[in-house]
Structures are given as C-alpha cells and as structure tokens.
MARLO-54860 format. One record per residue (C-alpha): y, z, x; residue number from 1. Coordinates in nm, 3 decimals, decimal comma, padded with zeros to 5 digits, always signed. Layout:
<<Y Z X> NUM>
...
//
This chain:
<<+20,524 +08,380 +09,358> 1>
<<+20,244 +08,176 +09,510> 2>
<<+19,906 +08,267 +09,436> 3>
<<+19,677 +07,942 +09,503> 4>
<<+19,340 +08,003 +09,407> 5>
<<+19,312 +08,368 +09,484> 6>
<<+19,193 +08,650 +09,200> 7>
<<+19,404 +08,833 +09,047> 8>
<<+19,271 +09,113 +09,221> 9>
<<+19,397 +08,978 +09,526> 10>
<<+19,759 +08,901 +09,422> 11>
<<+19,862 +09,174 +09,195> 12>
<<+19,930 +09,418 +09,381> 13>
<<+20,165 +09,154 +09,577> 14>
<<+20,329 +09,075 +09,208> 15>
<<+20,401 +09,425 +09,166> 16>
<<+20,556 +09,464 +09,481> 17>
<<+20,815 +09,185 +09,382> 18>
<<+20,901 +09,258 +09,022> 19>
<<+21,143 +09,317 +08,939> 20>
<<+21,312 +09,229 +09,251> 21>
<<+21,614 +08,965 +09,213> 22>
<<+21,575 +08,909 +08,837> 23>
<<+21,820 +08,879 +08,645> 24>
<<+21,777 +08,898 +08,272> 25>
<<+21,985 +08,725 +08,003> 26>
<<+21,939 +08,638 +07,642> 27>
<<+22,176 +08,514 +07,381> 28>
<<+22,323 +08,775 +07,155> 29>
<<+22,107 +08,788 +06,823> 30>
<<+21,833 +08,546 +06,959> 31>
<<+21,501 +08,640 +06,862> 32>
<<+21,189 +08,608 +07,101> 33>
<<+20,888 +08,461 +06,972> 34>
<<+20,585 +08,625 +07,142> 35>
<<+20,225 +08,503 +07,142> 36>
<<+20,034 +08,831 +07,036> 37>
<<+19,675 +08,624 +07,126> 38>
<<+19,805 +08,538 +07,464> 39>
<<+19,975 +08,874 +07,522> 40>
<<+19,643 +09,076 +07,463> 41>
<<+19,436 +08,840 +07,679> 42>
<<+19,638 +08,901 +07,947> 43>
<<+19,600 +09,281 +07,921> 44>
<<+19,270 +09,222 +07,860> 45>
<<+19,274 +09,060 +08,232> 46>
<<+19,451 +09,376 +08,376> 47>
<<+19,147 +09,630 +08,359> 48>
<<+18,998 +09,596 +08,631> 49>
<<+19,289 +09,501 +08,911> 50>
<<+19,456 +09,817 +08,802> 51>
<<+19,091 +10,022 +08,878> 52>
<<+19,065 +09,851 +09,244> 53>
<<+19,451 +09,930 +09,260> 54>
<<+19,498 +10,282 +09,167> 55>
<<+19,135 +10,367 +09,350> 56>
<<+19,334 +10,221 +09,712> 57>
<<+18,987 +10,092 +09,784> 58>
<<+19,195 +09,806 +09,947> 59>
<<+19,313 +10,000 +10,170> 60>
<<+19,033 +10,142 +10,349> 61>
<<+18,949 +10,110 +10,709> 62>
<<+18,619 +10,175 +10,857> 63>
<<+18,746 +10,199 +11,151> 64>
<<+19,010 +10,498 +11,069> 65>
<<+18,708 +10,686 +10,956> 66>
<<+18,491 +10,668 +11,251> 67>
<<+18,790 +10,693 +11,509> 68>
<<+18,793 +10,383 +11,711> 69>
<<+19,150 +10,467 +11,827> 70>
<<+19,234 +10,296 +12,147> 71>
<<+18,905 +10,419 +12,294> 72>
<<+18,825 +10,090 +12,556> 73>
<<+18,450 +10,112 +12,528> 74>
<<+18,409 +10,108 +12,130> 75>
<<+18,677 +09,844 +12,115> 76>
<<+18,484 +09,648 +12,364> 77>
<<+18,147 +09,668 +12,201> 78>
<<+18,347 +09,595 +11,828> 79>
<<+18,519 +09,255 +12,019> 80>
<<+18,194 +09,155 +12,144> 81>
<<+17,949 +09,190 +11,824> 82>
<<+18,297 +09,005 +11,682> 83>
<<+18,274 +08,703 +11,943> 84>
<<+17,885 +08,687 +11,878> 85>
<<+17,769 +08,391 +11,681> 86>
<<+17,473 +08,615 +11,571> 87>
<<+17,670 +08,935 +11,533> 88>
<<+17,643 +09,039 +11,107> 89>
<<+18,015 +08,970 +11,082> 90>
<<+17,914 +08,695 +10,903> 91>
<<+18,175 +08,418 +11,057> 92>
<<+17,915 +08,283 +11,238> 93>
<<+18,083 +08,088 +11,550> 94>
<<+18,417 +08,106 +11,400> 95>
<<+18,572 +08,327 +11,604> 96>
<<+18,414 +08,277 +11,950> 97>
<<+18,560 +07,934 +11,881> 98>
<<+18,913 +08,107 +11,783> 99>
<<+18,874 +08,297 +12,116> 100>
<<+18,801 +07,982 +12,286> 101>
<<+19,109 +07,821 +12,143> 102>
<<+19,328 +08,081 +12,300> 103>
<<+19,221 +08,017 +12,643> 104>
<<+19,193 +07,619 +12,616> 105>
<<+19,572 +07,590 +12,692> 106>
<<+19,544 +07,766 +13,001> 107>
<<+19,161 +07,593 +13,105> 108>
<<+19,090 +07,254 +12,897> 109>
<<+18,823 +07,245 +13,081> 110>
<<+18,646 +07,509 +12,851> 111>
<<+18,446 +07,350 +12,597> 112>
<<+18,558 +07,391 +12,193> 113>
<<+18,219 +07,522 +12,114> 114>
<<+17,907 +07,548 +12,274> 115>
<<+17,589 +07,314 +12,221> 116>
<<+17,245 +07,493 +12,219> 117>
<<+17,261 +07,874 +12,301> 118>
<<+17,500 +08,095 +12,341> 119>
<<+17,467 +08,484 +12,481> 120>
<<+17,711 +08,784 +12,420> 121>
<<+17,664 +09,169 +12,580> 122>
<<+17,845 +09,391 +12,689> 123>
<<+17,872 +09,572 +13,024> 124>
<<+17,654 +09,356 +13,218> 125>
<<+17,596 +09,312 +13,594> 126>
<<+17,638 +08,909 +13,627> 127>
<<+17,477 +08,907 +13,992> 128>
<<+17,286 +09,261 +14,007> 129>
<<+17,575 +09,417 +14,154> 130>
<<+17,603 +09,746 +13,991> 131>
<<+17,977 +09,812 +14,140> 132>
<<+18,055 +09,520 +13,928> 133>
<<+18,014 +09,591 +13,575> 134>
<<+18,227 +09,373 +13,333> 135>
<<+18,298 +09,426 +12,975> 136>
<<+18,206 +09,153 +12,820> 137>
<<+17,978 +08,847 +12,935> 138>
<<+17,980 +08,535 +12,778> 139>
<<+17,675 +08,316 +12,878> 140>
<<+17,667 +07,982 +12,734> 141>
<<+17,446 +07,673 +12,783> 142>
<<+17,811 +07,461 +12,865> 143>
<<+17,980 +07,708 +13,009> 144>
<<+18,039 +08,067 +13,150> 145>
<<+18,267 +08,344 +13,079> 146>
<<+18,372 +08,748 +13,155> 147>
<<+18,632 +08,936 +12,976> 148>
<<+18,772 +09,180 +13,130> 149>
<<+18,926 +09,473 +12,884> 150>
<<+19,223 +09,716 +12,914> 151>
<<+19,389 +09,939 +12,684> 152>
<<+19,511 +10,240 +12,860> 153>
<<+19,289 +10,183 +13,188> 154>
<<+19,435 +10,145 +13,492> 155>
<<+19,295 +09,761 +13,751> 156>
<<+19,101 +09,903 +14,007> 157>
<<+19,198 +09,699 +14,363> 158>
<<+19,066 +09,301 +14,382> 159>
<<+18,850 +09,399 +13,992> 160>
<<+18,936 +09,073 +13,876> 161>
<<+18,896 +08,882 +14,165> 162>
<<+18,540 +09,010 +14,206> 163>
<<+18,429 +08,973 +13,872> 164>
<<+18,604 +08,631 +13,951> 165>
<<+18,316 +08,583 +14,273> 166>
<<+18,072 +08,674 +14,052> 167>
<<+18,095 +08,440 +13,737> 168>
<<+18,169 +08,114 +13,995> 169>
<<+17,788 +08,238 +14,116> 170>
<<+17,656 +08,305 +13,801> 171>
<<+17,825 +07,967 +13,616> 172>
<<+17,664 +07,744 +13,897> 173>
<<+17,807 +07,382 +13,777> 174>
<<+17,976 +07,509 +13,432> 175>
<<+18,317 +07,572 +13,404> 176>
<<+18,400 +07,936 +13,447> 177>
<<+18,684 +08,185 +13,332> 178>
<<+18,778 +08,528 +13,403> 179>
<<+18,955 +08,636 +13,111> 180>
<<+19,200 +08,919 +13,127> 181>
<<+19,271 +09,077 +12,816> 182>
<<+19,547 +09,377 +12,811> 183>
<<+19,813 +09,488 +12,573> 184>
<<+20,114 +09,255 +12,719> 185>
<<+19,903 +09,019 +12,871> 186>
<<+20,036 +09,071 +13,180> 187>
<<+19,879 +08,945 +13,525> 188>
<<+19,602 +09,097 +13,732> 189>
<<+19,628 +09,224 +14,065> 190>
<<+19,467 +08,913 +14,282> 191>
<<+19,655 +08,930 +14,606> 192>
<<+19,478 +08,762 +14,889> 193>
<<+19,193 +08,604 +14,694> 194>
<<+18,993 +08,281 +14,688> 195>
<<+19,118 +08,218 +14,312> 196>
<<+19,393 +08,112 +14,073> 197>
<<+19,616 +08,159 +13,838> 198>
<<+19,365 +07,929 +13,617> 199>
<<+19,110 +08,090 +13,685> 200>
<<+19,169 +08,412 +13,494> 201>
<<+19,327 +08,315 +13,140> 202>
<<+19,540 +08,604 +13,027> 203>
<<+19,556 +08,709 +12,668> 204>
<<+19,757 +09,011 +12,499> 205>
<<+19,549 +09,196 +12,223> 206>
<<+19,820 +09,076 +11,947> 207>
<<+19,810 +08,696 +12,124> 208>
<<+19,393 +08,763 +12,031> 209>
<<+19,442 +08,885 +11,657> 210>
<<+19,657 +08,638 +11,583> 211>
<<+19,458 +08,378 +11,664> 212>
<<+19,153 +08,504 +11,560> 213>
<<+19,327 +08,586 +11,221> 214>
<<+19,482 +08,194 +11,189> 215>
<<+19,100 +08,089 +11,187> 216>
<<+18,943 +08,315 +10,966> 217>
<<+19,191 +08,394 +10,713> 218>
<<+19,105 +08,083 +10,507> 219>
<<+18,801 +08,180 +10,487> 220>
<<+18,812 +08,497 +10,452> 221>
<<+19,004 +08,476 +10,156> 222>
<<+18,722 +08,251 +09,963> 223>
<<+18,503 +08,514 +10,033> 224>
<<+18,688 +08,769 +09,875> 225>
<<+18,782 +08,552 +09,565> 226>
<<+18,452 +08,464 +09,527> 227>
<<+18,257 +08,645 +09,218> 228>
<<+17,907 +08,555 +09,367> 229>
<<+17,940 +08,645 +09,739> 230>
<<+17,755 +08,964 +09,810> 231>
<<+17,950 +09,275 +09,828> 232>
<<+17,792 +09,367 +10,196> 233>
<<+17,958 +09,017 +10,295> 234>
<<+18,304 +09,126 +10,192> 235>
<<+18,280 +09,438 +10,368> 236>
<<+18,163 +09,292 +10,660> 237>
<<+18,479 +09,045 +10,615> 238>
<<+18,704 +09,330 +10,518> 239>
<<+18,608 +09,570 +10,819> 240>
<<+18,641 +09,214 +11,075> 241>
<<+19,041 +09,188 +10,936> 242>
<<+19,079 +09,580 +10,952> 243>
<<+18,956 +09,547 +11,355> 244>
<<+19,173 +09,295 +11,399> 245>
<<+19,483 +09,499 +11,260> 246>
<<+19,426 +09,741 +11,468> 247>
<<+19,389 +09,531 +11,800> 248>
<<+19,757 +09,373 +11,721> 249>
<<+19,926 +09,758 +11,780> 250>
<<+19,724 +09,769 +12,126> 251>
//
C-alpha cells in the first residue's frame, strides 16, 4: 500500500480497508517468530488517536448534507462562485479559478492562464443594466471577461445564452470573452440564428468541473491535512471545498 508522506490518520482507514485482502499466510512448521516487543508497543502507541478520528466518522462529515444544498441551482451557484474567487476564505487562493480556466482553454486558448492585476467574482449580476439579463456568475478580470451560465434541473429559456453572449462581447470591450455553459452532461445551448459560435460558449459538465478542479487541488490539499501546524479552520475550509466538489460530480 502506498502512503507517501501522508499521516497516518489519513491512510489508515485505507489500510484497514485492504487487510486482509489477498494475503496469504505461511510459516514453516515449528518455526518460531521473533517479535520486537519495543517496536510492537510503539506502534500501538501510534494507533490512539487514528482509531478516535476513525470510530468518531468525523471524516466523513459534509457541511453541505447538513445545511441541504441538494441540487438547489442558486446555493450551488453562490458555493461555485465564493469557490472560483481568489479572495473567497476557501483558502486556495487562485487555484481553482485557474483550474476552471484550464477547462475552458482547450475550447478558447485565447483565455489567459491567470489573470494579472484584479480580478472580480459575483453572482447574479446585470453585465449591461439589463435586468431581463441576469447571469449566474460574472467573471470580471483586468485580461479578460467571463459569464457562467448554471443549470441543474432548470430548463434554457429561448436565445439565454446567446444574449448573455451580446452582453459580455459589450461588457469585455477588447478582452477575450466566454460564455460558459455549465450543465450536468455538458450538452449544447440552444443558439439557433445567432451572431455567435460554437467557441464562443465553452461547455463544461459539472463532473468535467470537479474533476478538474479536484486534479489541481488535491496535492495540496492533502499537505494541508497532513500538516500538524496548519490551523484547524484551514482544514475545514479545505475539507468542506472537496465535500462541494463531491457533490457537484453526481449533478
């Protein structure tokens, strides 16, 4: 079993899980064992408190569960956006707006990696004024410009995206500019008859997002929690962020 550098309060319960799967034990008739009794109790001794955080299921709690997020399309909205927020008190910093940005690079290189000098994140906004228009998400950025567009269970109202789409191309002015679409299959939106392409409304399934967003923070996510020193309202922080984005993935 690999373990790398993580506590063993991060990979016992993992151990147990295995053993004793596939062993197979064998020992020549009449052979004595020689056990260390020093190294035996030391390793006991190492047991206390990974069997506490174990038999307590404290690992398996979900803040989220408790204050029924569900599939309700607002909350998860306003949860994705403090997420994507370099100032939100996730504590990841610009880690996963630049995860999110990742996803959509493939489909529009011409979206920056990061951003430079500031970057703005709120939640159902009015880009021009218009209040028939009010998007989800709004991602203002010094280099560039984007909306996200969220559905769980909602129904696309007629041309949506392709007037949000109208809307960030006047609001971007000479930055590059998405539409992103983000759904449960990460299907298409309705655009027939518009001004706009294919490229310029990225599409992303809610698994497609936690999976990415997951590849880029799991490293560190897993220092933090190994780490002795780190406070413990950082690790819930980190613990609720990974809890979110198991959720998302069913979506």
């Amino acid at each position: 079993m690999e373990h790398n550098n993580s506590s063993l309060v991060e990979w016992l319960p993992e151990f147990f899980q295995q053993w004793p799967q596939n062993m197979a034990w064998a020992r020549e008739k009449d052979k004595k064992i020689n056990i260390d009794a020093t190294h035996l109790a030391e390793f006991f001794s190492q047991l206390s408190e990974p069997l506490k955080v174990v038999q307590n299921r404290s690992l398996s709690f979900d803040p989220w569960e408790v204050a029924g997020l569900g599939r309700k399309e607002v909350r998860n909205t306003a949860i994705l956006a403090w997420l994507l927020d370099p100032e939100g008190t996730h504590g990841f910093g610009r880690l996963p707006l630049k995860a999110f940005l990742s996803g959509i690079r493939h489909k529009r290189n011409d979206i920056p990696e990061d951003y430079h000098h500031y970057c703005r994140v709120q939640v159902e906004t009015n880009p021009t004024g218009d209040s028939t228009n009010r998007v989800d998400i709004e991602i203002d950025a010094d280099n560039f410009f984007l909306l996200v567009e969220v559905k769980i269970d909602a129904c696309e109202q007629q041309e949506q995206v392709a007037r949000y789409c109208s809307d960030a191309k006047i609001r971007a002015i000479s930055r590059p500019w998405a539409v992103v679409f983000l759904t449960p299959h990460g299907g298409k939106p309705f655009t027939s008859g518009s001004a706009f392409t294919p490229e310029d409304v990225p599409c992303l399934s809610w698994r497609q997002l936690a999976t990415t967003l997951e590849v880029s923070l799991q490293p560190y996510y897993k220092e933090l929690i190994a780490d002795d020193k780190s406070s413990p309202s950082r690790q819930m922080a980190a613990h609720a962020v990974f809890c979110f984005l198991n959720r998302i993935r069913t979506f």
